[in-house]
C-alpha positions in Angstrom: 43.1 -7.9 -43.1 42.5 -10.9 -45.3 44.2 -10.9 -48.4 40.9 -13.8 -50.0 39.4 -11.9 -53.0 35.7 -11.9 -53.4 33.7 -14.2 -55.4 29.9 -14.7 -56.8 29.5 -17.4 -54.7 30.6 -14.9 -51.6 27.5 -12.6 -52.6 25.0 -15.5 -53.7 25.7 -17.6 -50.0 22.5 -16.0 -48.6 20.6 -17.2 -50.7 21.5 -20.9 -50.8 22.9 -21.7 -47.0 20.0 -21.3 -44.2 21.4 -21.8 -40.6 19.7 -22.2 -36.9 20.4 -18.5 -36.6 18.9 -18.1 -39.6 15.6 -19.5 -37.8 15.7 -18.3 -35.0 16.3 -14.7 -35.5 13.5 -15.2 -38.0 11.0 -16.4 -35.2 12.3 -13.6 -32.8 11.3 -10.9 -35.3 8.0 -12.6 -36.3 7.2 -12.9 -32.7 7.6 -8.9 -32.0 5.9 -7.9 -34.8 3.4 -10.6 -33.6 2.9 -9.2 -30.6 2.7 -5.3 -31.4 0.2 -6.7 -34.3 -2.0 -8.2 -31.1 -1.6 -4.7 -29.5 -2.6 -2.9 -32.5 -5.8 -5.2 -32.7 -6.9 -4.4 -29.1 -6.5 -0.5 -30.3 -8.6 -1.0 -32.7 -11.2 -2.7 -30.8 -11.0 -0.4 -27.9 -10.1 2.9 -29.7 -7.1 4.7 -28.7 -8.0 5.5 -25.2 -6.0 2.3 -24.3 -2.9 4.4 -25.8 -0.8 6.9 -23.2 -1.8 9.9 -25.6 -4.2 12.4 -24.8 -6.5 15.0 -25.5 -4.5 18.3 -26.1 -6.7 21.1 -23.9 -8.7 20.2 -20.6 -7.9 17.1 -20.7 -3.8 17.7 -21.0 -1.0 15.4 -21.8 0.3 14.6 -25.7 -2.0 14.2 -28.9 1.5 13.0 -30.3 3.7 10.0 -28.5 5.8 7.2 -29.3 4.2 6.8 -32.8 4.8 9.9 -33.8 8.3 9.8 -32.4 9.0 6.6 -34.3 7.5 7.8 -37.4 10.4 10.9 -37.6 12.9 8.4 -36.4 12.4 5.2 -39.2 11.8 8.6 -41.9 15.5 10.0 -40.8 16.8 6.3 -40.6 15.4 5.9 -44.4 16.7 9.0 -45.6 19.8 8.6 -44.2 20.5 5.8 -46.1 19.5 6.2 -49.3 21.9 9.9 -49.0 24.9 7.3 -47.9 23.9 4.9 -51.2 23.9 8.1 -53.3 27.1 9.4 -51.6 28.9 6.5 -52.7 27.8 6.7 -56.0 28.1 10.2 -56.8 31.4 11.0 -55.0 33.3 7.7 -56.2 33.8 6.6 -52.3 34.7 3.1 -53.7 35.5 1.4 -50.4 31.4 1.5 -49.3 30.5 -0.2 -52.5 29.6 -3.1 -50.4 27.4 -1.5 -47.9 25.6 0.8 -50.8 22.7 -1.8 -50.9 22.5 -2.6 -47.5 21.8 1.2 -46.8 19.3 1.0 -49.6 17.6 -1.7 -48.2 17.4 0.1 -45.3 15.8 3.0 -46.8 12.9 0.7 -47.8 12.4 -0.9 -44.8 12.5 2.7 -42.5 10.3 4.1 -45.3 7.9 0.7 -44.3 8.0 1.2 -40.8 7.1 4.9 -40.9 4.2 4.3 -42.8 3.0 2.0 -41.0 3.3 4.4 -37.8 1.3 6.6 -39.4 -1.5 4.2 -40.5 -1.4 3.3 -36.7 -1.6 6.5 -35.5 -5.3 7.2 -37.7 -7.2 5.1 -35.2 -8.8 3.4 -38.1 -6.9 2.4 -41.5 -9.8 3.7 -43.6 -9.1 7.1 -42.6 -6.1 6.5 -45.8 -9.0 6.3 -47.6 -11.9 8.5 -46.7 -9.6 11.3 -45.3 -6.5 11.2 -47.7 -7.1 9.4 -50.7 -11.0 10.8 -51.4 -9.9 14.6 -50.5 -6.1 15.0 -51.5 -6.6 18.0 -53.8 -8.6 19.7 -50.5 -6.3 18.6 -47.9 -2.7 18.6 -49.7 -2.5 22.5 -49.3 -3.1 22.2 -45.4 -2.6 18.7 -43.6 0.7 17.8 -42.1 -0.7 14.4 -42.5 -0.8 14.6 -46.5 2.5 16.1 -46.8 4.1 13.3 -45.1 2.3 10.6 -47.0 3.2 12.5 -50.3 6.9 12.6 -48.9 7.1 8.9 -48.1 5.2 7.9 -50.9 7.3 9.8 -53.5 10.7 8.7 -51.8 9.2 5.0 -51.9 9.2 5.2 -55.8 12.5 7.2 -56.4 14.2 4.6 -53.8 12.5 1.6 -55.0 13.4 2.7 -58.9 16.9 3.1 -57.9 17.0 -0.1 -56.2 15.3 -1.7 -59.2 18.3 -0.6 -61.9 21.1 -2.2 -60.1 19.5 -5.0 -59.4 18.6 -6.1 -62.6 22.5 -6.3 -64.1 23.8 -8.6 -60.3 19.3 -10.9 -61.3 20.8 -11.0 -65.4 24.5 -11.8 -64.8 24.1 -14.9 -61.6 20.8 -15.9 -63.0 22.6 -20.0 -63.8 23.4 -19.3 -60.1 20.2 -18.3 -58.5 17.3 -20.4 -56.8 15.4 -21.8 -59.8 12.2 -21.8 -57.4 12.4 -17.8 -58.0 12.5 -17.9 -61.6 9.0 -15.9 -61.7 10.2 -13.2 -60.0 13.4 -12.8 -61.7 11.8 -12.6 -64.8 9.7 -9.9 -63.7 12.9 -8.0 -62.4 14.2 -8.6 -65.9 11.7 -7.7 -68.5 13.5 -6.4 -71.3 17.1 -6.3 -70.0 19.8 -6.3 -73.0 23.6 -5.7 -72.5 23.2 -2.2 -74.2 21.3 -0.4 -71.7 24.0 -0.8 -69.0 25.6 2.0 -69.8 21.7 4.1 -69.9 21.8 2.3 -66.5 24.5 3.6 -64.8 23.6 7.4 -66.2 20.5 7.0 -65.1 21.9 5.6 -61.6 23.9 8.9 -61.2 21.2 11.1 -62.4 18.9 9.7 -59.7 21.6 10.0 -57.0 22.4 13.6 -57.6 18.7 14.3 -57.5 18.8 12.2 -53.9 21.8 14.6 -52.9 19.7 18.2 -53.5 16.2 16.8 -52.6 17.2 15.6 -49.1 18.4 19.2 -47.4 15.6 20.9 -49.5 12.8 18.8 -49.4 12.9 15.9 -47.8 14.1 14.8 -44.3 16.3 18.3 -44.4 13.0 20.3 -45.4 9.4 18.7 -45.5 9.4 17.1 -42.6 11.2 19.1 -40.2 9.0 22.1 -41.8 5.9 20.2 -39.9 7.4 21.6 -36.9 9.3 24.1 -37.1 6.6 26.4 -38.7 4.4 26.4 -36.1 3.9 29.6 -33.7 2.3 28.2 -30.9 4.9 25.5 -30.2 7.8 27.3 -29.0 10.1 23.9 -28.2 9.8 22.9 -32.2 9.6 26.8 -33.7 13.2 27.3 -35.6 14.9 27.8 -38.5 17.7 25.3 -37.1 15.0 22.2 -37.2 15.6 21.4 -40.8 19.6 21.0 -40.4 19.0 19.3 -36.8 17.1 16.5 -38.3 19.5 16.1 -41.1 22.2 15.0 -39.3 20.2 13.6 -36.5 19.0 11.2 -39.9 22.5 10.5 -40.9 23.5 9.7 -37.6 20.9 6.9 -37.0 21.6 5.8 -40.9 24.9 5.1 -40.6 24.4 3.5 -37.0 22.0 1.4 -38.9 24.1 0.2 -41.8 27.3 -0.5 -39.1 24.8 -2.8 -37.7 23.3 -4.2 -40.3 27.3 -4.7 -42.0 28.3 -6.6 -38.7 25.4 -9.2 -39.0 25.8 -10.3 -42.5 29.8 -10.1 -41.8 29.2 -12.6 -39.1 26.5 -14.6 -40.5 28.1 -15.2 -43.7 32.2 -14.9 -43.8 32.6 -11.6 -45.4 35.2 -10.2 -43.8 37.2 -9.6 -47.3 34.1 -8.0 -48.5 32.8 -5.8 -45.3 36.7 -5.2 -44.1 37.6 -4.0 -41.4 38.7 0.1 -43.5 34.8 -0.2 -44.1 33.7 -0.4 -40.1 36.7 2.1 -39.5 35.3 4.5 -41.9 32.0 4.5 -41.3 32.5 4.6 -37.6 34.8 7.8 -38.5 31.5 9.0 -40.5 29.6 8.5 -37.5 31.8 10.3 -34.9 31.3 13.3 -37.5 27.4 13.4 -37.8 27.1 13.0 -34.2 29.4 16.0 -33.6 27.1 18.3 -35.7 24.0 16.5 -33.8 25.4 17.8 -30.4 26.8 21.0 -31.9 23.2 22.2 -33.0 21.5 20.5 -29.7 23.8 23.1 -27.9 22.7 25.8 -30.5 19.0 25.1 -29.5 19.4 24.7 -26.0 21.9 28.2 -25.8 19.1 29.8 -28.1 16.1 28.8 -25.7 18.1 30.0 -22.9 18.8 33.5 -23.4 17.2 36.7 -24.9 14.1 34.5 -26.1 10.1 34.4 -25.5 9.7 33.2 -21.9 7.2 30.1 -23.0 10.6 28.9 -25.1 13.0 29.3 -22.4 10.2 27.5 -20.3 9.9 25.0 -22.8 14.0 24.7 -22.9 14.4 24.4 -18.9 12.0 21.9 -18.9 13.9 19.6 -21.8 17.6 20.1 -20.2 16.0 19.3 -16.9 14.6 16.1 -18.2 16.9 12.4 -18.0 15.0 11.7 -20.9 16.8 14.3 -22.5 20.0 14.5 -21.1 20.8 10.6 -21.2 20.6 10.5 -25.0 22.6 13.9 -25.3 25.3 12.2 -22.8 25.2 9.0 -25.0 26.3 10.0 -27.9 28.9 12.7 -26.7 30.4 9.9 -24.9 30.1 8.4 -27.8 31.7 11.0 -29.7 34.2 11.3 -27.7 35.8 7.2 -28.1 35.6 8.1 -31.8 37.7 10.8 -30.7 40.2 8.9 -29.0 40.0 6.2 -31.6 41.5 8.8 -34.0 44.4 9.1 -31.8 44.8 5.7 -30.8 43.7 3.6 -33.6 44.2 0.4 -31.2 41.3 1.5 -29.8 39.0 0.5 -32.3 37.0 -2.7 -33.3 34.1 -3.7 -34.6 32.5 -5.0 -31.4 33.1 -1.5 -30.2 31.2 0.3 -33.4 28.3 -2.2 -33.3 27.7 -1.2 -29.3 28.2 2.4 -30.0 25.9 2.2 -33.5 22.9 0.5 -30.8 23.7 3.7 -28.5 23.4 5.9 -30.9 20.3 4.5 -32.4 18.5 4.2 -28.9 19.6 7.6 -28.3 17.9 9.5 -31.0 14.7 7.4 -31.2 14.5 8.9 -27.3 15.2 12.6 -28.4 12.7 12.0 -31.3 9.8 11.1 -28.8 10.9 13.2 -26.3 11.2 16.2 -29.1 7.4 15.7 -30.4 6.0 15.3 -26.7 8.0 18.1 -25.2 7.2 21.0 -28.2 2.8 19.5 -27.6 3.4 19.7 -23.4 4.7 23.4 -23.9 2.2 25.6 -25.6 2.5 29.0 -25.7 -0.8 29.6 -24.4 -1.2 27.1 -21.8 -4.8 27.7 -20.6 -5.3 24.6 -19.3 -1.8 24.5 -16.2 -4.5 24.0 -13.5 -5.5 20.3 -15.0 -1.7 19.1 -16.1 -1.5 16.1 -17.9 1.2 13.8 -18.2 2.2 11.5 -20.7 3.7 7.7 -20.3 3.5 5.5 -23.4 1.9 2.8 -22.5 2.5 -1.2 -23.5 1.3 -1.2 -27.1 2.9 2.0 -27.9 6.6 0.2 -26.2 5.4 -2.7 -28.2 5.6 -0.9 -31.5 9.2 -0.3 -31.3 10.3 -3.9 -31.1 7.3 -5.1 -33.7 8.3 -2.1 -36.2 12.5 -3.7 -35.6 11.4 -6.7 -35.8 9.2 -6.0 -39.3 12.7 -4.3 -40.5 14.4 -7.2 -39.8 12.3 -9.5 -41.4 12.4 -7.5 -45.1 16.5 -8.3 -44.8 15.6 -11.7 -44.0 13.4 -12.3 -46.4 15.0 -10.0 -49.8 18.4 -11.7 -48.6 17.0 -15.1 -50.0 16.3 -13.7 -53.0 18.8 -10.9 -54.5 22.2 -10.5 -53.2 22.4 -7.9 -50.9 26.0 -7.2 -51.9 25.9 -5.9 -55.3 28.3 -7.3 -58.0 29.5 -4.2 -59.0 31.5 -3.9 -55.5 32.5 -7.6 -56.0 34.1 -6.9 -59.5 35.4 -3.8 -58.9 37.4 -5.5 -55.7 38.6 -8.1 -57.7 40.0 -5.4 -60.2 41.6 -3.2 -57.7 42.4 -6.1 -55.5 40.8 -4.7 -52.4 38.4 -2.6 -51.2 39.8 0.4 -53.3 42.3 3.3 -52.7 41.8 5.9 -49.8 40.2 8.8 -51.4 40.5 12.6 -50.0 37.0 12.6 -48.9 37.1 9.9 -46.8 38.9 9.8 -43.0 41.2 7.6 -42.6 43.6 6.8 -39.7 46.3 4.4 -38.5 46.8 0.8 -38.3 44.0 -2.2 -39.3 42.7 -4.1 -36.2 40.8 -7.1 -37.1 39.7 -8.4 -33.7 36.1 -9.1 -33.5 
């Protein structure tokens, strides 16, 4: 591991170098949100008969798809996140300090995506107006739809305030060293900063994280959402007390996959291998193995659950997901998965980081499939399925596979963009290595195992 401590300049060389790869990963992503954008227009033009979803009833097949799918997936992906930023915070887990904003930024941009999914899903974009906005003391009581645009929309602002108080101190304290073209912005970011309120800062900081910490199991991606589904009778494949801890980890999962990803890129882009070290991949990778074992240990709880001594529409429901590739694959993929984590504990030569980048994009492929195939599956399965003499089937169709690379690619372009105008590293973590000369001592809470290997 290098022994080169970490400087301003490290943080600020986003901002001031712009490569060919720069470019062209910047036309990629603006080309695949280009193209779901063209798809979305035809929708809108045609309706969404040119979508694989159906009518549920006579006409059969899934009122819920992809888009729905996505939605739950970018929500857990944004939660997730913002729990690991807190985490850090709140538990003193000093060597993640430099991945803490990345993972917040990632909260913003999942948080994006999902409400875009949903604006896509209305059919028409005034439907935000005239059926949420204009009636949200009618509907807020009784509309899954409301709840989830109250859930985003309040996580937006908690997120986007938390971001907002560390980012001031890193805009106030490299302001000689920033891009002077920004200077509007950054004075907006700064209005009113003096040295005293640091301190406020960093209370308010903690207070915010802890409050991140006891909302998510309760009330957000551990509660509200998962209560959508779960609460509903006539769906045996969703009905279930164990929804709300299944999409938990399921969220942390995909968050960390996200922010090993995301860690890798800027690590490779910009020469921050003493900043993103190799005890961060190894840990967060050892994070990962963890979540995912609680993801397959309460997959097996469901499946053993809608197997025996149950209703027969939810053992139906359950023979027909353990019966279905779509299902299995994913389930397969991470144990595997799981299982070289596994052996990575015993074998620490086992590990690198080309290893937990391909295993992050498994994982993340994984549970965006079990997240589609989980809202299609609990809509195909009824419990009273009047209509089995007119089966319908659904298969998403080009716009809806479009919207997964234009929702990426949107993602992709926020961390383009934001890294060319705040440091995505914040300062904190640089000065704190500096002080401790590395990425900080091993604490209790946090695996750790053998030997550093630095191959690439």
């Amino acid at each position: 591991m290098s022994t080169k401590l970490p400087t301003e300049e490290d943080i600020l060389r986003p901002l001031h170098q712009t490569s060919k790869k720069f470019y062209l990963l910047f036309g990629a992503a603006a080309l695949a949100l280009g193209i779901f954008l063209v798809g979305w227009g035809y929708q809108l033009w045609e309706g969404m008969i040119v979508t694989g979803l159906g009518d549920w009833g006579s006409g059969g097949g899934s009122t819920w798809g992809v888009y729905i799918g996505l939605f739950i997936w970018w929500v857990g992906i944004a939660h997730g996140g913002i729990i690991l930023s807190a985490a850090v915070r709140l538990l003193g887990m000093d060597r993640y300090m430099p991945v803490a904003r990345l993972a917040e930024l990632l909260t913003i941009g999942g948080l994006s995506a999902a409400g875009f999914f949903i604006i896509v899903h209305l059919g028409r974009p005034d439907r935000m107006v005239t059926s949420v906005a204009g009636h949200y003391h009618i509907t807020v009581n009784n509309s899954p739809l409301v709840w989830d645009v109250t859930v985003i929309t309040a996580y937006f602002v908690l997120t986007a305030t938390y971001l907002s108080l560390t980012i001031r101190y890193d805009v106030t304290h490299l302001r000689d060293q920033l891009p002077d073209r920004l200077e509007p912005i950054y004075k907006v970011m700064t209005i009113g900063y003096t040295e005293k309120e640091n301190e406020v800062v960093e209370r308010m900081v903690w207070w915010i994280a802890l409050a991140i910490i006891i909302m998510a199991p309760l009330l957000l991606h551990g509660g509200v959402i998962p209560w959508l589904f779960s609460l509903i009778p006539t769906m045996p494949a969703w009905a279930g007390a164990i929804q709300g801890p299944q999409f938990l980890t399921i969220a942390l999962t995909s968050a960390i996959s996200g922010v090993i990803i995301l860690s890798y890129a800027f690590r490779w882009a910009y020469d921050w291998d003493h900043i993103i070290t190799d005890d961060v991949f190894r840990g967060l990778t050892l994070w990962l193995g963890f979540f995912s074992l609680l993801f397959v240990w309460l997959q097996l709880h469901q499946v053993i659950d809608g197997s025996f001594l149950n209703s027969v529409t939810k053992t139906h429901a359950t023979e027909a997901k353990v019966s279905n590739p779509f299902y299995l694959i994913p389930i397969g993929t991470v144990t595997g998965v799981l299982a070289y984590i596994f052996a990575q504990t015993i074998r620490p030569s086992l590990f690198s980081k080309k290893r937990a980048l391909a295993i992050s994009f498994l994982v993340l492929l994984s549970t965006m499939t079990e997240k589609t195939l989980f809202v299609v599956e609990g809509l195909e399965h009824p419990m009273f399925d009047i209509y089995r003499a007119i089966p319908g089937v659904y298969v998403p169709s080009l716009i809806e596979f479009s919207s997964i690379l234009g929702t990426v690619g949107m993602v992709t372009l926020m961390f383009l963009v934001v890294a060319k105008v705040i440091p995505v590293v914040e300062l904190h973590a640089v000065e704190h290595m500096r002080e401790g000369h590395g990425p900080g001592p091993r604490r209790a809470e946090e695996p750790t195992t053998g030997s550093e290997v630095t191959d690439d």
